[in-house]
PDB file of N, CA, C and O in Angstrom:
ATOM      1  N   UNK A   1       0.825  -1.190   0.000  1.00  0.00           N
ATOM      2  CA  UNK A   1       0.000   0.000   0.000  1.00  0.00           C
ATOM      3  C   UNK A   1       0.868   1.252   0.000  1.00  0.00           C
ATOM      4  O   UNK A   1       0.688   2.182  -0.786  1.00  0.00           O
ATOM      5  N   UNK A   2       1.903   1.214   1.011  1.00  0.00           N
ATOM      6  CA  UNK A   2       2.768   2.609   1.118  1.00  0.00           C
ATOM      7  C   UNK A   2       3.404   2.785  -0.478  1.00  0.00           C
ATOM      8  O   UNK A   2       3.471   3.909  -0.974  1.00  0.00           O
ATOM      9  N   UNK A   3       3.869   1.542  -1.242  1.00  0.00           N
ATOM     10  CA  UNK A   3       4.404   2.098  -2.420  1.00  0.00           C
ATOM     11  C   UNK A   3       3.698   2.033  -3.769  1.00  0.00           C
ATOM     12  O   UNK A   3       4.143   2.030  -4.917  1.00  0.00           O
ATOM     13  N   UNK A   4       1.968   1.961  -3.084  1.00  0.00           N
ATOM     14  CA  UNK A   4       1.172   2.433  -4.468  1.00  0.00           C
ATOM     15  C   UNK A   4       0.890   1.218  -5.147  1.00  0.00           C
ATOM     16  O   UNK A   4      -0.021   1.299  -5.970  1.00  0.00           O
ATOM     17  N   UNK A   5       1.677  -0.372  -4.955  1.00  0.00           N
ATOM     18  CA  UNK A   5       1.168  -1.194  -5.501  1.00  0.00           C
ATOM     19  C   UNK A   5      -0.094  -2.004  -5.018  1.00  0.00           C
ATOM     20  O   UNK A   5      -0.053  -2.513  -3.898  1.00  0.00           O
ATOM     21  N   UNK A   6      -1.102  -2.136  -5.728  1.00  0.00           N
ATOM     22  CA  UNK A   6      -2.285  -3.063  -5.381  1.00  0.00           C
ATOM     23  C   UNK A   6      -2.209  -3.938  -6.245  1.00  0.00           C
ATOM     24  O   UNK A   6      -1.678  -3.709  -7.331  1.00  0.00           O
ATOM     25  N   UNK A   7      -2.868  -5.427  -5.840  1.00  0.00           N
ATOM     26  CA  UNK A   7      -3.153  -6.377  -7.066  1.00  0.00           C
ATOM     27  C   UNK A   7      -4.329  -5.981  -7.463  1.00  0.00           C
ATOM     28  O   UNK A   7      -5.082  -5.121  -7.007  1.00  0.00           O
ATOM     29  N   UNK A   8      -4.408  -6.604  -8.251  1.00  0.00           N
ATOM     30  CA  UNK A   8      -5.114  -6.481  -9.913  1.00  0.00           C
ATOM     31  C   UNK A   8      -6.255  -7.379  -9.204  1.00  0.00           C
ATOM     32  O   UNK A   8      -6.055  -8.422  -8.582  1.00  0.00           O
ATOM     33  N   UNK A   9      -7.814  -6.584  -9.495  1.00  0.00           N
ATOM     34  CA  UNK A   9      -8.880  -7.062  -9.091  1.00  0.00           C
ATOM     35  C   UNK A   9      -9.512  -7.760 -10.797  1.00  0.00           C
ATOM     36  O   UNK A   9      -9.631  -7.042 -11.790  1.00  0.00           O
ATOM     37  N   UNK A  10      -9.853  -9.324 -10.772  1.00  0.00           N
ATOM     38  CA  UNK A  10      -9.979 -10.322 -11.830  1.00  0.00           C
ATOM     39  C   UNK A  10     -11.099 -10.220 -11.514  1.00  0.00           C
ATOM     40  O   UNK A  10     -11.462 -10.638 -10.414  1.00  0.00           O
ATOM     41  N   UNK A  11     -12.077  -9.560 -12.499  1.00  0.00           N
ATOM     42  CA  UNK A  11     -13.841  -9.690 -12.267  1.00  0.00           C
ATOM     43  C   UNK A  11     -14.158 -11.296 -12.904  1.00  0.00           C
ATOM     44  O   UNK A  11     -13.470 -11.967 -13.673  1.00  0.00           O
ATOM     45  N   UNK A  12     -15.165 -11.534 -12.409  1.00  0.00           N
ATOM     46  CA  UNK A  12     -15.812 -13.017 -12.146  1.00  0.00           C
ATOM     47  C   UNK A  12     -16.491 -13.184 -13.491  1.00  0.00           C
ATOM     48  O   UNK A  12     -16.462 -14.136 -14.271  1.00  0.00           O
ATOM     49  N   UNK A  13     -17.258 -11.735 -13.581  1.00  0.00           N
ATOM     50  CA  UNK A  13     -18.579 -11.994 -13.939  1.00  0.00           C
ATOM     51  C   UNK A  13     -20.106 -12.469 -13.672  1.00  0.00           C
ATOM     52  O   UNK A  13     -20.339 -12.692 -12.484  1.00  0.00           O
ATOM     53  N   UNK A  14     -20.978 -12.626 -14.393  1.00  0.00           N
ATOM     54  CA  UNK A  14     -22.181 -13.003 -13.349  1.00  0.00           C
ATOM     55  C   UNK A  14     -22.479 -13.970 -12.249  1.00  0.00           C
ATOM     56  O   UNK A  14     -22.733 -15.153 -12.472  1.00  0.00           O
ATOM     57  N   UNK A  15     -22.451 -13.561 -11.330  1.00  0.00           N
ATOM     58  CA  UNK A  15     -22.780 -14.822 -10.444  1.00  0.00           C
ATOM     59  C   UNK A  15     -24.327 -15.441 -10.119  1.00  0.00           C
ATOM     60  O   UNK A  15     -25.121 -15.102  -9.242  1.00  0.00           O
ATOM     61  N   UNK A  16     -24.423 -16.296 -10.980  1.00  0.00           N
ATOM     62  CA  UNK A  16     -26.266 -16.674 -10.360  1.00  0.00           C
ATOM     63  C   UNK A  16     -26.658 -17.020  -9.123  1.00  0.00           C
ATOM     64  O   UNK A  16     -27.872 -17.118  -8.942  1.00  0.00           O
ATOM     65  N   UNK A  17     -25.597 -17.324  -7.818  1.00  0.00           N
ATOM     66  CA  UNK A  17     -26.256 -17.390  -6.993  1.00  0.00           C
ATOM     67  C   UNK A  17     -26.707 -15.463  -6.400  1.00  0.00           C
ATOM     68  O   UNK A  17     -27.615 -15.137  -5.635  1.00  0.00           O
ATOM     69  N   UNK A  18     -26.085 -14.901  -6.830  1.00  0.00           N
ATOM     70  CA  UNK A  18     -26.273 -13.274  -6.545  1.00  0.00           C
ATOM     71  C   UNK A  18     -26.993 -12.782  -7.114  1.00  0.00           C
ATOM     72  O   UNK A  18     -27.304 -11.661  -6.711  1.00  0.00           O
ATOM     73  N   UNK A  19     -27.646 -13.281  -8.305  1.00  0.00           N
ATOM     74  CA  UNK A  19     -28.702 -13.017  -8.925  1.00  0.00           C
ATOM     75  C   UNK A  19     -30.154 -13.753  -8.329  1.00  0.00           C
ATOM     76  O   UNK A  19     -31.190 -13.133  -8.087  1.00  0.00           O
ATOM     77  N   UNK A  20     -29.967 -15.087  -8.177  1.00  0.00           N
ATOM     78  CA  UNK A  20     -31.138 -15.516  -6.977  1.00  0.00           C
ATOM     79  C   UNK A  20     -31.221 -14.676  -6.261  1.00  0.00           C
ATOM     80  O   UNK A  20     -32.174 -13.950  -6.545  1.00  0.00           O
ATOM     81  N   UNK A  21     -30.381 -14.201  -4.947  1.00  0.00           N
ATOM     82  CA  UNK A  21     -30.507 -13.311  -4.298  1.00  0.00           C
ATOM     83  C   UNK A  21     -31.483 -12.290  -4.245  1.00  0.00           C
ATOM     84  O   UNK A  21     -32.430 -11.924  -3.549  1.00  0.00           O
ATOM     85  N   UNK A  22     -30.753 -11.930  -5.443  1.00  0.00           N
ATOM     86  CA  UNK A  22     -31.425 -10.290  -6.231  1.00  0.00           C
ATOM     87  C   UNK A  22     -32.721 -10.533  -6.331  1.00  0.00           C
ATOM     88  O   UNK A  22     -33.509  -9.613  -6.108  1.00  0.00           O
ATOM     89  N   UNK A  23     -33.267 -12.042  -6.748  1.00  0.00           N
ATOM     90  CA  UNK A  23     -34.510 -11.978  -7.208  1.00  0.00           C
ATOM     91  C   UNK A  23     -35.433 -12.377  -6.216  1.00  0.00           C
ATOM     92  O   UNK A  23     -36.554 -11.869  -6.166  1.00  0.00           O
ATOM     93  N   UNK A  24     -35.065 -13.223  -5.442  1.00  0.00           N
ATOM     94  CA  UNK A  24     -35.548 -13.334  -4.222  1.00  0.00           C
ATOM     95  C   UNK A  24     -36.107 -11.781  -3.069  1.00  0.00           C
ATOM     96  O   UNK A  24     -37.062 -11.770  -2.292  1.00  0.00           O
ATOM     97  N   UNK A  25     -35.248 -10.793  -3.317  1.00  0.00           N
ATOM     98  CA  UNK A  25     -35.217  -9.972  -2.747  1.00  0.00           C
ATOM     99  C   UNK A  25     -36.257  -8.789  -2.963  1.00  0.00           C
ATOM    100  O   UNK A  25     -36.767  -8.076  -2.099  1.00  0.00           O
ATOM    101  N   UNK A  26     -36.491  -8.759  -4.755  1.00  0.00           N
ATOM    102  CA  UNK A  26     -37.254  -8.126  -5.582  1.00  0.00           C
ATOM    103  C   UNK A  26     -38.535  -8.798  -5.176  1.00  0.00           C
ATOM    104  O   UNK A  26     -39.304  -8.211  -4.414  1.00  0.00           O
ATOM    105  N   UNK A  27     -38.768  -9.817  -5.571  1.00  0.00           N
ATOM    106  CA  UNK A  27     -40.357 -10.427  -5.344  1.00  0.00           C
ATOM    107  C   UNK A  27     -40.547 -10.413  -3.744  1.00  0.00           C
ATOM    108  O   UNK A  27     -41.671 -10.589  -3.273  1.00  0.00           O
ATOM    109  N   UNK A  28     -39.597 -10.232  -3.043  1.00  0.00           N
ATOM    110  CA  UNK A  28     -40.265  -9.926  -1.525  1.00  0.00           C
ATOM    111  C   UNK A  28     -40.427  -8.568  -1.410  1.00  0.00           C
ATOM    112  O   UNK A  28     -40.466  -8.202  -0.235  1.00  0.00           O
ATOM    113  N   UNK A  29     -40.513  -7.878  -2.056  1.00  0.00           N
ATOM    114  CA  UNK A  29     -40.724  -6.590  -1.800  1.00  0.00           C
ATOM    115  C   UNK A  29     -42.208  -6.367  -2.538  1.00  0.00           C
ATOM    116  O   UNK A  29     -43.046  -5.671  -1.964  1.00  0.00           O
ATOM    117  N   UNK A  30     -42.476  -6.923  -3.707  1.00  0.00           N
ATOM    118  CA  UNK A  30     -43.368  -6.691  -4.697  1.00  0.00           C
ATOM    119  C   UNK A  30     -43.734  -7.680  -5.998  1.00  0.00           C
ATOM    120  O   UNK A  30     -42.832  -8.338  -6.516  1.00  0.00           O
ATOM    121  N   UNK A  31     -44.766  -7.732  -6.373  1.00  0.00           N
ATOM    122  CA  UNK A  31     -44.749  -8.819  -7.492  1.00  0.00           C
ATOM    123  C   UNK A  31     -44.345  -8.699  -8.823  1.00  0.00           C
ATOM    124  O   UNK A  31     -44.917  -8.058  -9.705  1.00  0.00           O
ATOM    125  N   UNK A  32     -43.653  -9.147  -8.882  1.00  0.00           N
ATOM    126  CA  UNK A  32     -43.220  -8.924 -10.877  1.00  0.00           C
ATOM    127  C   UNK A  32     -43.666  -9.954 -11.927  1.00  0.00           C
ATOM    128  O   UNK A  32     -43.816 -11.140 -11.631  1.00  0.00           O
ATOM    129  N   UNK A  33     -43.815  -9.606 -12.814  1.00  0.00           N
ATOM    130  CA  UNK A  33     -43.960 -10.525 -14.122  1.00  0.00           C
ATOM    131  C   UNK A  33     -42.669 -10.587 -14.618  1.00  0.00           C
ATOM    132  O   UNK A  33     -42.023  -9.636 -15.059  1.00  0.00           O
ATOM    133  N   UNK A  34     -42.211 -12.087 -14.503  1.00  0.00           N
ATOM    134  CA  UNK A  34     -40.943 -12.364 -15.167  1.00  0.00           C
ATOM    135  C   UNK A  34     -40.382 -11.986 -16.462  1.00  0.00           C
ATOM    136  O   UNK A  34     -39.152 -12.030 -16.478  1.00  0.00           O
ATOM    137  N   UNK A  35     -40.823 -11.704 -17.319  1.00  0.00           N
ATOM    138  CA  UNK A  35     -40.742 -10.571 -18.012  1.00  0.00           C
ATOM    139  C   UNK A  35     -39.703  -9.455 -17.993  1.00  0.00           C
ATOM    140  O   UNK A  35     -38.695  -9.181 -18.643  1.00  0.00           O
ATOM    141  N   UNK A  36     -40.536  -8.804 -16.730  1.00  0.00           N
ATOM    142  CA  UNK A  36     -39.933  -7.529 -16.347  1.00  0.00           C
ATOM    143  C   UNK A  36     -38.751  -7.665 -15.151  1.00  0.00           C
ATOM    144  O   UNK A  36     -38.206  -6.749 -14.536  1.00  0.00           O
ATOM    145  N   UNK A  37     -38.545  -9.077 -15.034  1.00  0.00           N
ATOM    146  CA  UNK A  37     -37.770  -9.436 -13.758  1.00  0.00           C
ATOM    147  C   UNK A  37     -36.366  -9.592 -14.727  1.00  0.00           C
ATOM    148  O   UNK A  37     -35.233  -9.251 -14.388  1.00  0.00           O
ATOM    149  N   UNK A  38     -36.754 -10.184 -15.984  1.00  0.00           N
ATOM    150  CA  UNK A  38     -35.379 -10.565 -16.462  1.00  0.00           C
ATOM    151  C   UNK A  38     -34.908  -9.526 -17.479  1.00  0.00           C
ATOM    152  O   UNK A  38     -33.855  -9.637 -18.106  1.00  0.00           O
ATOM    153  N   UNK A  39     -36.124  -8.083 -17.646  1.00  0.00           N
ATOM    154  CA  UNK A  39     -35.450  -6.998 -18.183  1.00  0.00           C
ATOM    155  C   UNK A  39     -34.558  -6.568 -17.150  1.00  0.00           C
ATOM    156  O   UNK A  39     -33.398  -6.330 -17.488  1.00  0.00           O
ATOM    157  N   UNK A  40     -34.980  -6.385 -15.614  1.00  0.00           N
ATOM    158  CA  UNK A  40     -34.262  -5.719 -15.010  1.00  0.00           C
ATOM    159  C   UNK A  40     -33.188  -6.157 -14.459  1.00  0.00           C
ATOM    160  O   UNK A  40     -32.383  -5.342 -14.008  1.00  0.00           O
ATOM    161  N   UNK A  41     -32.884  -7.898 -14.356  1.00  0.00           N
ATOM    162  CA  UNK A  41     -31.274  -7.960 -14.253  1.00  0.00           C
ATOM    163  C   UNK A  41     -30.440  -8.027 -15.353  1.00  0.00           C
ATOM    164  O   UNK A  41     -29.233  -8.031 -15.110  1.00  0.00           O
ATOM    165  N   UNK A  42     -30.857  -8.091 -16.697  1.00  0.00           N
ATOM    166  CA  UNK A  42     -30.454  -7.586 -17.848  1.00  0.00           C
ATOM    167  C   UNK A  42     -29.437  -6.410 -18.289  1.00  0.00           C
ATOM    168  O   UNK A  42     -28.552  -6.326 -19.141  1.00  0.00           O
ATOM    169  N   UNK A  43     -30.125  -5.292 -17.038  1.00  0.00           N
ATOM    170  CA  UNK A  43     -29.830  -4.029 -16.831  1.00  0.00           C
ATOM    171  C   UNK A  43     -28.385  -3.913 -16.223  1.00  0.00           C
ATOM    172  O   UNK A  43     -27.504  -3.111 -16.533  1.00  0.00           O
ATOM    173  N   UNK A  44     -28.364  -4.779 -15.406  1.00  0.00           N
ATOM    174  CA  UNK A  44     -27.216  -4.837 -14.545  1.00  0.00           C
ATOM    175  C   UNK A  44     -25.973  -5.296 -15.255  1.00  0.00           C
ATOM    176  O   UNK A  44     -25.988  -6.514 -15.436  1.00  0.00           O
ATOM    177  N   UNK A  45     -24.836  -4.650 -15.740  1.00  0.00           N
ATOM    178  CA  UNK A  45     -23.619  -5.087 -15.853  1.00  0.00           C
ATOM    179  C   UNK A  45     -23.267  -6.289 -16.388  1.00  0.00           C
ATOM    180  O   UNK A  45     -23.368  -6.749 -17.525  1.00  0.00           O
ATOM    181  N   UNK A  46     -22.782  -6.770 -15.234  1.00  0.00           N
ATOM    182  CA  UNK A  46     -22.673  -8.349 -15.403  1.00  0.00           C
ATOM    183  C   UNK A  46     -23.581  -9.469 -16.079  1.00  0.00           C
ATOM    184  O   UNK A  46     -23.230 -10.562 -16.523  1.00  0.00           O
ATOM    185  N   UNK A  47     -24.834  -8.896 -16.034  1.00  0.00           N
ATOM    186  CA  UNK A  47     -25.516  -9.788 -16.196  1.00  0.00           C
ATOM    187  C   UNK A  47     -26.280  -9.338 -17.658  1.00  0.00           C
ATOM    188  O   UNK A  47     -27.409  -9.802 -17.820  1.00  0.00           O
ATOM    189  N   UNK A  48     -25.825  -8.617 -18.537  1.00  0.00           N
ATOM    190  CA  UNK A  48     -26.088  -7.797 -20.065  1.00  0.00           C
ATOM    191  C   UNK A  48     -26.157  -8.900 -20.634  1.00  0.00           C
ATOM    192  O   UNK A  48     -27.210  -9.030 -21.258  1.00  0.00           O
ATOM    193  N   UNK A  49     -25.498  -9.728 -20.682  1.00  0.00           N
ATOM    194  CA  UNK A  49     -25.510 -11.060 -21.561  1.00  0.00           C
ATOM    195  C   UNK A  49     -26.069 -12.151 -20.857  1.00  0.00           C
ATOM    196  O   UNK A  49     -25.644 -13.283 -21.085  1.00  0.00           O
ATOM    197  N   UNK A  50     -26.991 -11.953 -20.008  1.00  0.00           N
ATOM    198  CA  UNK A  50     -27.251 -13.467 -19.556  1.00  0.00           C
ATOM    199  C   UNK A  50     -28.757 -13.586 -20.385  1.00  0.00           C
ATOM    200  O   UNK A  50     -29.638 -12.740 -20.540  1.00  0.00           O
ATOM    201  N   UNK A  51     -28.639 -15.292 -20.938  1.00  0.00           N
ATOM    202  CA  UNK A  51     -29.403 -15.560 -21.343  1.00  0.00           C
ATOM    203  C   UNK A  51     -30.837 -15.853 -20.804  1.00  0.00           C
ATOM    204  O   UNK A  51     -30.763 -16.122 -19.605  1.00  0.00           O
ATOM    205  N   UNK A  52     -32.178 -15.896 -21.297  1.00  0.00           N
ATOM    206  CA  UNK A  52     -32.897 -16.202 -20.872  1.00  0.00           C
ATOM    207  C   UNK A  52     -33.450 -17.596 -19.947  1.00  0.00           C
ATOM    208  O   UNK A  52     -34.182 -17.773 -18.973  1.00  0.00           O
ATOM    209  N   UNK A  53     -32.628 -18.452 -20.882  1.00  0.00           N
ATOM    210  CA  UNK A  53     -32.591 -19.861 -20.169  1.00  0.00           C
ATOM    211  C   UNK A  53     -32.148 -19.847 -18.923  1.00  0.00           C
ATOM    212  O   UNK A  53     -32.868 -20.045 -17.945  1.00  0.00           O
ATOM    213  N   UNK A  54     -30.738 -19.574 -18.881  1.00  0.00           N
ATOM    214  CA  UNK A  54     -29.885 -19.364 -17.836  1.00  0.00           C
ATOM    215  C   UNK A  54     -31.078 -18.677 -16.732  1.00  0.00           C
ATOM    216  O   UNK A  54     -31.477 -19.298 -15.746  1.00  0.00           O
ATOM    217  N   UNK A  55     -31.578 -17.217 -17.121  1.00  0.00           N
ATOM    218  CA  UNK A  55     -32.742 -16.736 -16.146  1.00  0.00           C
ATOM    219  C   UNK A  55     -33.782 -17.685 -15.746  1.00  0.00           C
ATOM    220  O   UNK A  55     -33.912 -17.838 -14.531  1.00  0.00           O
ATOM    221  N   UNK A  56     -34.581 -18.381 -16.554  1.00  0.00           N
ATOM    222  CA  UNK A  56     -35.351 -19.414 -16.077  1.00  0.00           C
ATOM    223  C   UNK A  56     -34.776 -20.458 -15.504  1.00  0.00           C
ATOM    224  O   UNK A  56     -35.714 -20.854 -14.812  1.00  0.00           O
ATOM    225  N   UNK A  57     -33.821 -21.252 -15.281  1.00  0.00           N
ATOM    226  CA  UNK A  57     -33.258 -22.088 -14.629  1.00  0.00           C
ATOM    227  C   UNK A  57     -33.141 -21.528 -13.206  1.00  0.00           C
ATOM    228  O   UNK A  57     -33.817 -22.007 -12.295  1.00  0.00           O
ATOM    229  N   UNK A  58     -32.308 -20.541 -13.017  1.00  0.00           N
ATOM    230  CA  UNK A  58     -32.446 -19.903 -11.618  1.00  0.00           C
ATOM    231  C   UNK A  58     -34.124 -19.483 -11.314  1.00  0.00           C
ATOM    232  O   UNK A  58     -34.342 -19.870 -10.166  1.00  0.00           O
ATOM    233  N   UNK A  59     -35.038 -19.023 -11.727  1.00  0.00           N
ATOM    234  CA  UNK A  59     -35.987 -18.954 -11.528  1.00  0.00           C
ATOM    235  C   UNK A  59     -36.417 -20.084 -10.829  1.00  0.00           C
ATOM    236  O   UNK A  59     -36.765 -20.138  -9.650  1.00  0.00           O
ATOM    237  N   UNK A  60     -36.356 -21.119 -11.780  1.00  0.00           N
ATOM    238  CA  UNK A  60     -37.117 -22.426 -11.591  1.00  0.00           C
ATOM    239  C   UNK A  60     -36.547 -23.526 -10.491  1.00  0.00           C
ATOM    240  O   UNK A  60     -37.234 -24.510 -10.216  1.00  0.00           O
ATOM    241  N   UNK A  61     -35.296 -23.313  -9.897  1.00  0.00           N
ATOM    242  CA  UNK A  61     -34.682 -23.552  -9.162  1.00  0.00           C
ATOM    243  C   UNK A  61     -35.139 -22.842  -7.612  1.00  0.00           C
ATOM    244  O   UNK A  61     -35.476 -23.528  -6.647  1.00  0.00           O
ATOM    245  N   UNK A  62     -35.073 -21.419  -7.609  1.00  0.00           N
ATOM    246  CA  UNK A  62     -36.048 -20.867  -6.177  1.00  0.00           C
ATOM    247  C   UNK A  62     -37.000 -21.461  -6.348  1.00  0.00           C
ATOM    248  O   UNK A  62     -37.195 -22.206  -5.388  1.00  0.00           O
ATOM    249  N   UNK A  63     -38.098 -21.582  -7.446  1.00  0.00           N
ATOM    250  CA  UNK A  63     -39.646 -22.186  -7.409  1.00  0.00           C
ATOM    251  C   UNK A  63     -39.607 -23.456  -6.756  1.00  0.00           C
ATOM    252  O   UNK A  63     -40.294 -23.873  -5.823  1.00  0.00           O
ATOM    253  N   UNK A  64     -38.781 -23.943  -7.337  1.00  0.00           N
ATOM    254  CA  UNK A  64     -38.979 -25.956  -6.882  1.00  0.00           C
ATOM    255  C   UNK A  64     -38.065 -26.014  -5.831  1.00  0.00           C
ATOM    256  O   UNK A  64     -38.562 -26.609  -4.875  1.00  0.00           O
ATOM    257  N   UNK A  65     -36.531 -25.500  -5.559  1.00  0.00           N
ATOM    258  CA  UNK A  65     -35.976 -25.757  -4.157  1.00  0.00           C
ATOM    259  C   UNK A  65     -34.943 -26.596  -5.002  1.00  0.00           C
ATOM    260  O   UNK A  65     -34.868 -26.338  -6.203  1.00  0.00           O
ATOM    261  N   UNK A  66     -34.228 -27.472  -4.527  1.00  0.00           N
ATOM    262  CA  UNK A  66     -32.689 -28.161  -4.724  1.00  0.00           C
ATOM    263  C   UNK A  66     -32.466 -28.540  -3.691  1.00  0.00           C
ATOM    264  O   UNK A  66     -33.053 -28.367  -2.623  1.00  0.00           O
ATOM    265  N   UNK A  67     -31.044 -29.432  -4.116  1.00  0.00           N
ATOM    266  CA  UNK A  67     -30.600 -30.553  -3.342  1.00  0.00           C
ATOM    267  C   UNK A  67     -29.119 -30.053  -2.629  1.00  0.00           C
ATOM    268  O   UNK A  67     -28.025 -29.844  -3.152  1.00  0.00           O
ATOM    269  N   UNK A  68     -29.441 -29.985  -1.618  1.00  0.00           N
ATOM    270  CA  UNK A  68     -27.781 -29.290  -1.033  1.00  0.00           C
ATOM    271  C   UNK A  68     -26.742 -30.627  -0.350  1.00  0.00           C
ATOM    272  O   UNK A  68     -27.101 -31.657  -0.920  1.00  0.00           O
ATOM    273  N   UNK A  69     -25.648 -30.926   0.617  1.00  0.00           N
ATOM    274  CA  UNK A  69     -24.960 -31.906   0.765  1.00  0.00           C
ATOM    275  C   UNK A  69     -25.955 -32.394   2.248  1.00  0.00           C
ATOM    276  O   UNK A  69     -25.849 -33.535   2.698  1.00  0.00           O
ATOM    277  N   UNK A  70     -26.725 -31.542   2.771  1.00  0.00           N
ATOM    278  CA  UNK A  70     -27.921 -31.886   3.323  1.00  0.00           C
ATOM    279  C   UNK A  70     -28.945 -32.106   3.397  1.00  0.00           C
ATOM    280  O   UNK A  70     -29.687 -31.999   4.373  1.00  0.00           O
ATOM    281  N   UNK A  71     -29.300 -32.689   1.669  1.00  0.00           N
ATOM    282  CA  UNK A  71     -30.837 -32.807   1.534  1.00  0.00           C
ATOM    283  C   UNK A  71     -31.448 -31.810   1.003  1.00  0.00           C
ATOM    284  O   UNK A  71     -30.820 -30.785   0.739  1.00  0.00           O
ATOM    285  N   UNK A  72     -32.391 -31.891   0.823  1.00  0.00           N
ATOM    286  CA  UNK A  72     -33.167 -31.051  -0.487  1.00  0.00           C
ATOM    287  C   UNK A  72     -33.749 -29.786   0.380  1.00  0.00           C
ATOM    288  O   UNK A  72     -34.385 -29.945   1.422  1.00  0.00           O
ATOM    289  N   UNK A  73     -33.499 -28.742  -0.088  1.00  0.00           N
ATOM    290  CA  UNK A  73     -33.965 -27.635   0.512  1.00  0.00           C
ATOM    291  C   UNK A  73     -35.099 -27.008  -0.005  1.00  0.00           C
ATOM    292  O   UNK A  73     -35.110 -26.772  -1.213  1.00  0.00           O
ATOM    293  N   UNK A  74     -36.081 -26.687   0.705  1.00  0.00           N
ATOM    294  CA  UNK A  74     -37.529 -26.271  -0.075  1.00  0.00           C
ATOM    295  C   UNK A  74     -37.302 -24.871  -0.618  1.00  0.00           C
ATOM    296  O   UNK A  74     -36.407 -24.046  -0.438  1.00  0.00           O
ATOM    297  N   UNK A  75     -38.469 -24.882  -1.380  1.00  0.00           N
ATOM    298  CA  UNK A  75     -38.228 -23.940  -2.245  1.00  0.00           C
ATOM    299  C   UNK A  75     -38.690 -22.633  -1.499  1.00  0.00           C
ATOM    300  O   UNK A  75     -39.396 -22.526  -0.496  1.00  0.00           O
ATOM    301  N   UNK A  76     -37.873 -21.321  -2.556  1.00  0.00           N
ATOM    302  CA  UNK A  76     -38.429 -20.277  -1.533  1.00  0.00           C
ATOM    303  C   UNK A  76     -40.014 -19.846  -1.093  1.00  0.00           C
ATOM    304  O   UNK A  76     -40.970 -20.551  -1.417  1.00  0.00           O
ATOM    305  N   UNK A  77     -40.131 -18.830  -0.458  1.00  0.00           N
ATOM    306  CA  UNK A  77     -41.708 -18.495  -0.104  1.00  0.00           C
ATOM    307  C   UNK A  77     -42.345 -17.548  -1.045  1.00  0.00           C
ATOM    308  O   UNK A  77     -43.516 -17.174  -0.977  1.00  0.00           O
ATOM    309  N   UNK A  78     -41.496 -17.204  -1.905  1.00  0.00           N
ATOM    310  CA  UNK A  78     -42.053 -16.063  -3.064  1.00  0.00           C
ATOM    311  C   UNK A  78     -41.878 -16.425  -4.092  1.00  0.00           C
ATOM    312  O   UNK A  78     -40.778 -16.942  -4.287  1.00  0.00           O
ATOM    313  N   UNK A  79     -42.687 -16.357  -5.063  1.00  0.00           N
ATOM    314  CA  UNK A  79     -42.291 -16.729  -6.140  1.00  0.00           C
ATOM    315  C   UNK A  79     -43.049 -15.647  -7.237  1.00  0.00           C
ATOM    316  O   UNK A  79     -43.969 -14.881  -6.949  1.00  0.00           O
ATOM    317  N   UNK A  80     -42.314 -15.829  -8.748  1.00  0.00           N
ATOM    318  CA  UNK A  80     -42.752 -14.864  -9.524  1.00  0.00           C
ATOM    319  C   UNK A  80     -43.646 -15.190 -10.760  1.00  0.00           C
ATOM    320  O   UNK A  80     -43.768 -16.379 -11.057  1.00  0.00           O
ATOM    321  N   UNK A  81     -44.287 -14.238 -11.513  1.00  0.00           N
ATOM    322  CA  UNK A  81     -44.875 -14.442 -11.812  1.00  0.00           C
ATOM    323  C   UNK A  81     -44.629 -13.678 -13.336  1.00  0.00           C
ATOM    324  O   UNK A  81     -45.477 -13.783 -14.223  1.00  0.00           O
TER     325      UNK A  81
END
């Protein structure tokens, strides 16, 4: 730090579990039509190129829940529409 050198920050790119997040977070606040759910992480940076599929898979993944190294975790309490 004193002589000005930092490393070099390597962006990831999109992360879908941060996008669950995101969406999880959105439909608890208010209801959306998916639609308008996957214009608006669209919007975001990282996520300019994410495909629609890719969006419905994470979608459909909060809807139905998954299998973690502990068993299947239910799905979330909001879901979109």
């Amino acid at each position: 730090m004193r002589r000005e050198e930092l490393d070099a920050i390597q962006l990831q790119g999109a992360s879908l579990d941060a996008l669950a997040q995101q969406i999880v977070a959105e439909v608890g606040m208010a209801e959306w039509r998916t639609d308008d759910l996957y214009a608006l992480a669209r919007r975001a940076w990282p996520y300019r190129e994410l495909t629609r599929a890719a969006f419905d898979s994470v979608v459909h993944t909060l809807a139905d829940g998954y299998n973690t190294s502990r068993g299947a975790a239910p799905p979330t309490s909001t879901t979109t529409r």
